[in-house]
DRENMAR-341155 format. One line per field, with one value per atom (N, C-alpha, C): x, y, z; chain; atom name. Coordinates in steps of 0.05 Angstrom, whole numbers. Example, Ala and Ser with C-alpha at 12.3 -4.5 7.8 and 13.67 -1.06 7.14 Angstrom:
REM DRENMAR-341155
px <- 264, 246, 264, 257, 273, 258
py <- -114, -90, -66, -45, -21, 1
pz <- 156, 156, 156, 142, 143, 157
chain <- A, A, A, A, A, A
atom <- N, CA, C, N, CA, C
This chain:
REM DRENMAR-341155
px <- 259, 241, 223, 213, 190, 210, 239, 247, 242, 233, 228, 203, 177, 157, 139, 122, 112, 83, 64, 35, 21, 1, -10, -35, -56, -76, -91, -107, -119, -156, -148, -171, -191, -210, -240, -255, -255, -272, -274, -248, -229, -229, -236, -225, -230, -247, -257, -237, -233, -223, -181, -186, -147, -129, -123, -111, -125, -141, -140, -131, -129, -119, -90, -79, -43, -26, -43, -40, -32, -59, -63, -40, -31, -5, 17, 23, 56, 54, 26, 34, 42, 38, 54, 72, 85, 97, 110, 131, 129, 148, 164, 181, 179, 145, 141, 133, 132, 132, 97, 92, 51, 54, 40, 37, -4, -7, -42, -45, -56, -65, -97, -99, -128, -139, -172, -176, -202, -209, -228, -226, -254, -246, -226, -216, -203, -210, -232, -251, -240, -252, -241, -221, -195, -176, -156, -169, -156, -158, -185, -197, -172, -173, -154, -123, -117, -89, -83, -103, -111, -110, -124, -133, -109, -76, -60, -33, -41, -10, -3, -21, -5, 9, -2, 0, 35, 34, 58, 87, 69, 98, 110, 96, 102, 124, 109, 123, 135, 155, 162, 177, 171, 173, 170, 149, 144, 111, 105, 73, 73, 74, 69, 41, 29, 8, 0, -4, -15, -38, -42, -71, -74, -98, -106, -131, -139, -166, -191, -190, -216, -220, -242, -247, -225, -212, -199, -195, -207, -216, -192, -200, -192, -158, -163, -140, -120, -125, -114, -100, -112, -94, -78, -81, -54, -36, -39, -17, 3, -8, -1, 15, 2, 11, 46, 34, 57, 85, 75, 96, 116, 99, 108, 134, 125, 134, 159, 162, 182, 206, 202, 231, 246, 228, 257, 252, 282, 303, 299, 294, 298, 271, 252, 224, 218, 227, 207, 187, 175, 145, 128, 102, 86, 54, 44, 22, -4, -31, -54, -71, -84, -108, -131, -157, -169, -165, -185, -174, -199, -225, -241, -248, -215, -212, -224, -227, -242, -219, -203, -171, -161, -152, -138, -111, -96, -57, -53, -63, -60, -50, -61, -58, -30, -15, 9, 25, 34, 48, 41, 17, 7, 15, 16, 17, 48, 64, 96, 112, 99, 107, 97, 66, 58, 74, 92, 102, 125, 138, 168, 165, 147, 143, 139, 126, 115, 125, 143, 158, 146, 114, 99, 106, 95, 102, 67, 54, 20, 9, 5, -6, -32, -62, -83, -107, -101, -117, -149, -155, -184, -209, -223, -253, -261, -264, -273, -259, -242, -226, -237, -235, -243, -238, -208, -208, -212, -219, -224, -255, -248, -271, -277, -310, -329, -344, -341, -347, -368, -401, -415, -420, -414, -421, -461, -473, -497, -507, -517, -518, -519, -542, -537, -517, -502, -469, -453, -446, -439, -452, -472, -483, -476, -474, -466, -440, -423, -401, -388, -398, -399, -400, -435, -441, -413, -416, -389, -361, -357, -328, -333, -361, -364, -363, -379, -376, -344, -327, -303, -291, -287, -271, -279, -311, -309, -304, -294, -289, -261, -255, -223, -208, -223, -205, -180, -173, -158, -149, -180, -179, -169, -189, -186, -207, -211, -235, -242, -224, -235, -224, -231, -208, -212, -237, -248, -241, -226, -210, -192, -177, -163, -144, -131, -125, -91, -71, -60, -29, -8, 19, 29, 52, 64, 90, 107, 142, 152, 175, 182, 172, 191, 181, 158, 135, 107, 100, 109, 104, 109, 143, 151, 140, 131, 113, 96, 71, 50, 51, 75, 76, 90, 84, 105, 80, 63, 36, 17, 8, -20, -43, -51, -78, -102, -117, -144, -164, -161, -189, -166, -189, -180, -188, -212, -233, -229, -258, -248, -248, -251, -243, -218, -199, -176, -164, -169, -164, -166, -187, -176, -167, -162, -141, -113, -107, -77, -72, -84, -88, -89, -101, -107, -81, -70, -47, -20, -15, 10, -2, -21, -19, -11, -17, -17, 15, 25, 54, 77, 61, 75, 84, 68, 86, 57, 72, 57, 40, 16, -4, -12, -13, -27, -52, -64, -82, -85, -88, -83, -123, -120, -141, -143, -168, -160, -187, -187, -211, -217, -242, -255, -281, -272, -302, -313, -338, -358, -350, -351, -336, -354, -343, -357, -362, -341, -356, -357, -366, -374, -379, -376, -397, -376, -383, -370, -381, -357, -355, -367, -374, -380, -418, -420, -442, -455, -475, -492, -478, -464, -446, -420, -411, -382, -388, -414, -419, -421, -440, -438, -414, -394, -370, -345, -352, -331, -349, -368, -377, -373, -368, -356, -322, -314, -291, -278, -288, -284, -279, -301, -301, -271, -257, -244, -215, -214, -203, -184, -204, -204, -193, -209, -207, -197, -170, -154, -127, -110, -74, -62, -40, -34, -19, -4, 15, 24, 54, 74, 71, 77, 86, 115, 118, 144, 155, 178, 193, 212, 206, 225, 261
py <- 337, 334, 309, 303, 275, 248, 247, 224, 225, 245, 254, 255, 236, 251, 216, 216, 193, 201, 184, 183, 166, 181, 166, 160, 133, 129, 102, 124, 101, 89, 73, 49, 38, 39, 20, 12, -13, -20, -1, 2, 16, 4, -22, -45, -25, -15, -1, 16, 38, 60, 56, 43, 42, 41, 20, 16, 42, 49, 74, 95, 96, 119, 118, 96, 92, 93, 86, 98, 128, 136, 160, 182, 171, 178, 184, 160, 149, 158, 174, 188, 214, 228, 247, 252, 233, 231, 196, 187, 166, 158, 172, 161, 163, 178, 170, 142, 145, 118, 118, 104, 105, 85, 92, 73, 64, 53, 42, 26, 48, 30, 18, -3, -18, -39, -18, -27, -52, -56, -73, -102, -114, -138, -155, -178, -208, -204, -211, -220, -189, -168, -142, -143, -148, -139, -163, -180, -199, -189, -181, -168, -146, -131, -106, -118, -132, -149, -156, -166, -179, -155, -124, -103, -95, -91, -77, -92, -123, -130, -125, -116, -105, -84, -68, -32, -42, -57, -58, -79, -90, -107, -84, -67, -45, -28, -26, -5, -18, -35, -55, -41, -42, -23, 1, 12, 39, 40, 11, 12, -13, -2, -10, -10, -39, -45, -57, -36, -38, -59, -83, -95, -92, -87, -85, -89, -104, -127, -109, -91, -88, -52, -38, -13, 4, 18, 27, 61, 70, 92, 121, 135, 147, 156, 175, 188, 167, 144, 120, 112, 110, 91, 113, 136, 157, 161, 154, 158, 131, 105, 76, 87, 99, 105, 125, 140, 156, 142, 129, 124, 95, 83, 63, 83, 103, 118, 133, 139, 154, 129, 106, 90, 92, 106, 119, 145, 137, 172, 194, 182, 193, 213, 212, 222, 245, 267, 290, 303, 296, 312, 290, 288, 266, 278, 266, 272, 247, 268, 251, 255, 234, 246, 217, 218, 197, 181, 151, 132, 131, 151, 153, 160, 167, 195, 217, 229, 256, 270, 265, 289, 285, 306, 306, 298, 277, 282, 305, 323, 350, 365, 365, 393, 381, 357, 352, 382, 388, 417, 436, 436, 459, 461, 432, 431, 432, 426, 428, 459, 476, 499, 521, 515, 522, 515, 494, 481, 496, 496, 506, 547, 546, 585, 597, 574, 594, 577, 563, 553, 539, 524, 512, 487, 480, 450, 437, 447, 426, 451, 436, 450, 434, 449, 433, 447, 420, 435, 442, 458, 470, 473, 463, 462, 497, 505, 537, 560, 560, 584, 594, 615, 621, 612, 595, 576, 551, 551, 519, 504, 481, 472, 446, 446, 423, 410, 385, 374, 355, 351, 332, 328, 345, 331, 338, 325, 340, 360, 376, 397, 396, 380, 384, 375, 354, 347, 365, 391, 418, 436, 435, 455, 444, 411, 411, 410, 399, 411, 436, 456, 482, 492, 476, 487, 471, 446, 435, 445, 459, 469, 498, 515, 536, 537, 511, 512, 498, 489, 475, 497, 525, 543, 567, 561, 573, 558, 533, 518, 527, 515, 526, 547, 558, 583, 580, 568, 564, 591, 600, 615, 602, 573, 558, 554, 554, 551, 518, 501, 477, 454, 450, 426, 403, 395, 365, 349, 366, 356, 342, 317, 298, 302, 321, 320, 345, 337, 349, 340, 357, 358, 369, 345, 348, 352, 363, 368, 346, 329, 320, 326, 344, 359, 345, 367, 358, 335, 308, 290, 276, 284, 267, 273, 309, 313, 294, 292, 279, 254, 240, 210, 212, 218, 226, 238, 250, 254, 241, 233, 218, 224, 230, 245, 228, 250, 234, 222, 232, 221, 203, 181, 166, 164, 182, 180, 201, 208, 233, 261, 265, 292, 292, 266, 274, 291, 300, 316, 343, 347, 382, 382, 353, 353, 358, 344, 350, 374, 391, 426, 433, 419, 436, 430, 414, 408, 421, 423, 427, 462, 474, 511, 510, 488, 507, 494, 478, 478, 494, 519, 531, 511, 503, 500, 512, 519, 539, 515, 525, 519, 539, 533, 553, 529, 551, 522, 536, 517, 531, 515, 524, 522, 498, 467, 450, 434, 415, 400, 383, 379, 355, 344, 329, 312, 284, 284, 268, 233, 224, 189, 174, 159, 152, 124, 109, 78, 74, 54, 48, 72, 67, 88, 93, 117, 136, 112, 111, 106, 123, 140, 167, 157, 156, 142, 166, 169, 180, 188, 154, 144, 157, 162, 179, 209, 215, 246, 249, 246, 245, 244, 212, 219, 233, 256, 271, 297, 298, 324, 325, 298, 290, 299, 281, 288, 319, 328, 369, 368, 371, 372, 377, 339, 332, 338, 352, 360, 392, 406, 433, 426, 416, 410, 392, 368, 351, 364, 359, 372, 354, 362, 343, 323, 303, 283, 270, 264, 249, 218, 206, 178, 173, 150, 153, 127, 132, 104, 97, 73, 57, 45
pz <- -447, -424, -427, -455, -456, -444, -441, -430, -400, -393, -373, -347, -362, -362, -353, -326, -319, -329, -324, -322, -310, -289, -273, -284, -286, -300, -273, -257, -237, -259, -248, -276, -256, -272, -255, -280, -285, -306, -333, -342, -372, -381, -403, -408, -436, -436, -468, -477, -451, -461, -458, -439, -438, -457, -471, -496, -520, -527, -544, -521, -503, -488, -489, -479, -479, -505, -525, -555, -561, -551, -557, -542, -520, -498, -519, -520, -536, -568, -577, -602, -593, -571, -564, -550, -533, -519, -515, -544, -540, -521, -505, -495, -457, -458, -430, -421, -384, -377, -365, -365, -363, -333, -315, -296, -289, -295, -299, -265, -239, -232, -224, -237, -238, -213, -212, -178, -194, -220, -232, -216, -214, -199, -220, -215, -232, -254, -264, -291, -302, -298, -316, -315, -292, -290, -316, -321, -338, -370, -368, -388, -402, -385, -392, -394, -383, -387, -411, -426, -457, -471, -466, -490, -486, -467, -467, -478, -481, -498, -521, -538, -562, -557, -540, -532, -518, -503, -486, -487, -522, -532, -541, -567, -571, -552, -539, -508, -490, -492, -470, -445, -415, -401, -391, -411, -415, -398, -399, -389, -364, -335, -311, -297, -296, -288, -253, -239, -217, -213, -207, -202, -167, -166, -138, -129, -152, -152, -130, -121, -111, -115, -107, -115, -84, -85, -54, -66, -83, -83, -108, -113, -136, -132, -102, -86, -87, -80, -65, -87, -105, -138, -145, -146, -152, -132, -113, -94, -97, -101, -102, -138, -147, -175, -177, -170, -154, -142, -123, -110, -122, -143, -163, -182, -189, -207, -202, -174, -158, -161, -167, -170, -189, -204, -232, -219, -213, -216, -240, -255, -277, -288, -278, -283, -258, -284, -258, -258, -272, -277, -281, -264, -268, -284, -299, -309, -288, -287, -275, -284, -302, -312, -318, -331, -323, -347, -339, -355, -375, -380, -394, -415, -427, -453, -451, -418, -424, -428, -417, -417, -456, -461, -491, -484, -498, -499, -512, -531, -544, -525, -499, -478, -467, -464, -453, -455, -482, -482, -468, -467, -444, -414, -416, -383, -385, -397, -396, -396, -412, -417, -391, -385, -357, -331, -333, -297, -309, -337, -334, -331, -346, -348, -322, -307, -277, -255, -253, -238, -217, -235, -216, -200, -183, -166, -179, -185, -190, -213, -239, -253, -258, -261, -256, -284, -305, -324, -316, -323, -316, -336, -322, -345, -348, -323, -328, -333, -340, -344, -382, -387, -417, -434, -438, -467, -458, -437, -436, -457, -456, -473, -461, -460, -460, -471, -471, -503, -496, -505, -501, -468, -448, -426, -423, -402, -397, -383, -391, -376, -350, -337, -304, -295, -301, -294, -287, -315, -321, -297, -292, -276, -245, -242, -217, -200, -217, -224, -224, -229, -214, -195, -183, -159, -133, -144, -118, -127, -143, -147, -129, -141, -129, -92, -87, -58, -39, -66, -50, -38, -67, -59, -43, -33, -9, 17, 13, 31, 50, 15, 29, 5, 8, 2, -15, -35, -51, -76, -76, -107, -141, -135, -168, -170, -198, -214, -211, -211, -212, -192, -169, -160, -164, -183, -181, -215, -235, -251, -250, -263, -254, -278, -286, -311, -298, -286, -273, -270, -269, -288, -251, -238, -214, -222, -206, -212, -189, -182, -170, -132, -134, -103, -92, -103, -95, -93, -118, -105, -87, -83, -55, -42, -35, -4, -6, -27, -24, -16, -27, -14, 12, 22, 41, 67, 54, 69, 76, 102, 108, 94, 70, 64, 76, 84, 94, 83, 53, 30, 24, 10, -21, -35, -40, -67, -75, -98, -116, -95, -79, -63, -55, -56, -56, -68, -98, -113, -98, -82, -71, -46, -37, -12, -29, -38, -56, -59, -69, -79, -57, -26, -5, 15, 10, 11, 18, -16, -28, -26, -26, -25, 2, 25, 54, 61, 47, 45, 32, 23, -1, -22, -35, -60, -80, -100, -120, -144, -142, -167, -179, -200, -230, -244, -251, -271, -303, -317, -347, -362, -379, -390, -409, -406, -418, -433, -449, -459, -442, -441, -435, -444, -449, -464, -453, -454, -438, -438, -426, -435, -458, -476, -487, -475, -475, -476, -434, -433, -404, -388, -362, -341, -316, -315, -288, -263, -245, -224, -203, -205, -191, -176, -160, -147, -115, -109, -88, -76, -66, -35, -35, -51, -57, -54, -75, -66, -31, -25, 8, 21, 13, 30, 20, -2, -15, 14, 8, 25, 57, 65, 93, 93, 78, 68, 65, 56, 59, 85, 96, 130, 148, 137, 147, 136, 113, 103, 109, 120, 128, 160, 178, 200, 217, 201, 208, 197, 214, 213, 204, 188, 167, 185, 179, 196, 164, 170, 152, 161, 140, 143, 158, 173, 189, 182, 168, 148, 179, 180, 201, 186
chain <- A, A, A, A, A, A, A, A, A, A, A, A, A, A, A, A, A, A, A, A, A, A, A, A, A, A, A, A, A, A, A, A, A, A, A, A, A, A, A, A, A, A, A, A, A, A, A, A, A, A, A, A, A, A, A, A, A, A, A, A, A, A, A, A, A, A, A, A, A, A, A, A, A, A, A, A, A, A, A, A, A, A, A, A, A, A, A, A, A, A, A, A, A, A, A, A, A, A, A, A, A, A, A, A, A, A, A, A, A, A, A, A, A, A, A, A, A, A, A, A, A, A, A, A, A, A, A, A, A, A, A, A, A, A, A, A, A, A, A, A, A, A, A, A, A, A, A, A, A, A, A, A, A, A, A, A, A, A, A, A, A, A, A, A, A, A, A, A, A, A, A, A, A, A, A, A, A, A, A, A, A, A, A, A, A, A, A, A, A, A, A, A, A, A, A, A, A, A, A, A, A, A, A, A, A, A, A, A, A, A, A, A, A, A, A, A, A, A, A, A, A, A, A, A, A, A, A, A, A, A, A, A, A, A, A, A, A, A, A, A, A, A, A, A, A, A, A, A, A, A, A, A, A, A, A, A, A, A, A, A, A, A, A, A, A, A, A, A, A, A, A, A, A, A, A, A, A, A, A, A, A, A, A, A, A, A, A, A, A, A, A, A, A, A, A, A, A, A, A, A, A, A, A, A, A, A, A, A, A, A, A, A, A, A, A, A, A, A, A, A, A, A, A, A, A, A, A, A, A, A, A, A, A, A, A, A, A, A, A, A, A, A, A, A, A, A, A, A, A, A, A, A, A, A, A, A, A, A, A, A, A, A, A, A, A, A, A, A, A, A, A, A, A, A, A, A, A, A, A, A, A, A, A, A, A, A, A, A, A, A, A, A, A, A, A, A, A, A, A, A, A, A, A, A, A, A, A, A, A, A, A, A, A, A, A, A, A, A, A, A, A, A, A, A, A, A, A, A, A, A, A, A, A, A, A, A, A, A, A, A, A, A, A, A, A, A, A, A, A, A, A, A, A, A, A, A, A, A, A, A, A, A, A, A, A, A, A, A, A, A, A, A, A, A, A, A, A, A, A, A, A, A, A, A, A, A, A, A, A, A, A, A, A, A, A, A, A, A, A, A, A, A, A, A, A, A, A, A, A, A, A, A, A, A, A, A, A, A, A, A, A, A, A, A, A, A, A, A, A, A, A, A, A, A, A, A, A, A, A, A, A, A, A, A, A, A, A, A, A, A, A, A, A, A, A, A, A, A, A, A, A, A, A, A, A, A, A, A, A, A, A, A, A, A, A, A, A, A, A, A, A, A, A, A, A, A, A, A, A, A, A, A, A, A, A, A, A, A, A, A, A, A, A, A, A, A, A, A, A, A, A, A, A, A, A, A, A, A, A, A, A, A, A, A, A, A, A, A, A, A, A, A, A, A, A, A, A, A, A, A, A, A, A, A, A, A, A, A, A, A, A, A, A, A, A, A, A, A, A, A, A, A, A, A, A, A, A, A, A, A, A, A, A, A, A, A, A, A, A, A, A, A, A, A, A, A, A, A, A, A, A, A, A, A, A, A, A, A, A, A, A, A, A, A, A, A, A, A, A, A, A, A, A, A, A, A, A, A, A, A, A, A, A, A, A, A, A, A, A, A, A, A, A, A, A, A, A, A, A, A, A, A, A, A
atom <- N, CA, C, N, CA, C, N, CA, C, N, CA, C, N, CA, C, N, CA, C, N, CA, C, N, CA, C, N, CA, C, N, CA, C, N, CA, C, N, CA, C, N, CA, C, N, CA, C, N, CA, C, N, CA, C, N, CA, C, N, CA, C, N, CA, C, N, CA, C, N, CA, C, N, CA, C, N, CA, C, N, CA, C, N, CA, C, N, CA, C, N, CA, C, N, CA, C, N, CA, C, N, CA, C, N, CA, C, N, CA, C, N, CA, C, N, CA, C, N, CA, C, N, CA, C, N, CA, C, N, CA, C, N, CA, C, N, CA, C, N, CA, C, N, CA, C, N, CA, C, N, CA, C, N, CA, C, N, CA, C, N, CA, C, N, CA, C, N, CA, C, N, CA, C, N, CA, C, N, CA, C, N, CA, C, N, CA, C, N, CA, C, N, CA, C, N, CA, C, N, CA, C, N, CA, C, N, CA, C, N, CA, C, N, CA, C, N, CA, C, N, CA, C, N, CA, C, N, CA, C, N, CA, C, N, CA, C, N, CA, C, N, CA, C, N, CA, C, N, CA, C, N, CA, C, N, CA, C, N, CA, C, N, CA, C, N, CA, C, N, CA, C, N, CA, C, N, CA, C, N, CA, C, N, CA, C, N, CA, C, N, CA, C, N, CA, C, N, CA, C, N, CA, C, N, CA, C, N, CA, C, N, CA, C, N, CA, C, N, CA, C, N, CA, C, N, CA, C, N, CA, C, N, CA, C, N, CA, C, N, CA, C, N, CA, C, N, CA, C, N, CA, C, N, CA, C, N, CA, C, N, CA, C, N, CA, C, N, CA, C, N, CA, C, N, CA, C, N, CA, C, N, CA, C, N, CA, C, N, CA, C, N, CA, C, N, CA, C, N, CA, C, N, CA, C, N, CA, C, N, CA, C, N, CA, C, N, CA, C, N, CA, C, N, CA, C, N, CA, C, N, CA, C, N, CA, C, N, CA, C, N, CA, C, N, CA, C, N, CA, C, N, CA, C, N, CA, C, N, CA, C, N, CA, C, N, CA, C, N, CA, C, N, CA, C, N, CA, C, N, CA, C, N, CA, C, N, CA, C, N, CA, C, N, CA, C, N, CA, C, N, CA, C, N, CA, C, N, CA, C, N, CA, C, N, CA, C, N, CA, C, N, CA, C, N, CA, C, N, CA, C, N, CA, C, N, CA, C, N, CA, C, N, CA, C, N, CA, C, N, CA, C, N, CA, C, N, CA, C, N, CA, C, N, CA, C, N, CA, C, N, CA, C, N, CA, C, N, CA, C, N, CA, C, N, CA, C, N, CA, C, N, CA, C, N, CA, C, N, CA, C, N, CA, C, N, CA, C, N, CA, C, N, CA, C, N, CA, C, N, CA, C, N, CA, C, N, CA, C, N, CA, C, N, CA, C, N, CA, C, N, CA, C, N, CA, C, N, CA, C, N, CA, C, N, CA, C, N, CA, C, N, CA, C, N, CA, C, N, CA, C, N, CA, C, N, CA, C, N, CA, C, N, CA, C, N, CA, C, N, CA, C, N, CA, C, N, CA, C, N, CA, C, N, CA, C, N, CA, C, N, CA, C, N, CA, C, N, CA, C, N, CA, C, N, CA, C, N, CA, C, N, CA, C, N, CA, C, N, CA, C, N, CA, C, N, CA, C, N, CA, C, N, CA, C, N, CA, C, N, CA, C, N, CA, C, N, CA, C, N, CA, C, N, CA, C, N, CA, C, N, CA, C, N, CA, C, N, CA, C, N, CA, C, N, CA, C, N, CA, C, N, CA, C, N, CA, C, N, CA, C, N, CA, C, N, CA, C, N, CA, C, N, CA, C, N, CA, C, N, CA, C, N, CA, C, N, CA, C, N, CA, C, N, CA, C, N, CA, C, N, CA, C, N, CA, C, N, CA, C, N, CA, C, N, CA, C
């Protein structure tokens, strides 16, 4: 199955964390394919060009770099990620997770044994479930984080503990739907459009229980202006009908 196995890694000013991250990939999985796409302006984006050639002489082909020089939002670089990835045939299970080292490569098995045991289409590791673990975050983060998970899923009615984790194991299927779908976000609430998605399409999610730990080097992207238009975003989410892309 690891010849088998993509990863999506949307980047904003990673220059720190990428290369120990894509490392950290290919000791468990060396024979997946990593797709990085980076929205950092020029100057970082060159930056990170420089921290990943050792990583990718090493890995020649194994590591595909998206530049797209401006910020166009979280949703938006995994779908652009995605759909880079869908040109090998050969990969059917895609991994998403962030480019900050909060996600562990340890839990890869988890998520593999979960999509094959329960015959999932989106498996979505989860901060709250009982073995999950959180490592170093701050408390009110933790506490708010809650409260907007608590209020997504009375949004929409899902029944998951977490939809704003980025740390998440697709089977082929699902992703074609998704590329294949107009979604209406492209920031981080895309994440429970996807889930809101792929359930009202039938296709089956499970979520398994996973680590996460607080970023160490550089700073969350995560800003006021995004909270606000993730909470607009819901809205539009619940109350816009889906529409497909139409290939000419």
């Amino acid at each position: 199955m690891i010849q088998k196995i993509g990863i999506i890694i949307p980047s904003y000013n990673e220059v720190a964390n990428i290369s120990l991250l894509t490392k950290k990939i290919f000791s468990f999985l060396p024979k997946a394919t990593i797709v990085i796409v980076d929205d950092s302006n020029l100057q970082e984006n060159k930056k990170l060009k420089a921290s990943l050639r050792s990583v990718i002489s090493l890995n020649r082909k194994r590591i595909i770099l998206v530049s797209r020089l401006k910020k166009l939002g979280r949703g938006s670089a995994v779908i652009t990620g995605l759909n880079e990835m869908l040109k090998n045939k050969t990969i059917l299970y895609f991994f998403e997770m962030d480019a900050d080292l909060a996600h562990d490569p340890k839990d890869f098995q988890k998520f593999l044994s979960a999509v094959t045991a329960n015959n999932a289409d989106l498996v979505i590791g989860s901060r709250y479930l009982h073995e999950s673990r959180i490592i170093k975050w701050p408390i009110w983060r933790l506490v708010l984080s809650k409260f907007i998970n608590t209020f997504i899923n009375i949004w929409l009615g899902l029944k998951l503990s977490d939809y704003t984790n980025g740390f998440r194991l697709y089977n082929r299927n699902a992703v074609e739907f998704l590329t294949k779908t107009q979604l209406k976000e492209g920031g981080f609430i895309s994440l429970s459009e996807i889930a809101f998605r792929l359930k009202n399409n039938n296709f089956k999610i499970v979520e398994i229980p996973t680590s996460f730990t607080d970023r160490v080097y550089g700073k969350s992207s995560a800003n006021c202006k995004e909270f606000v238009s993730s909470l607009i975003g819901l809205v539009r989410i619940k109350i816009s009908p889906i529409q497909f892309k139409v290939e000419l």
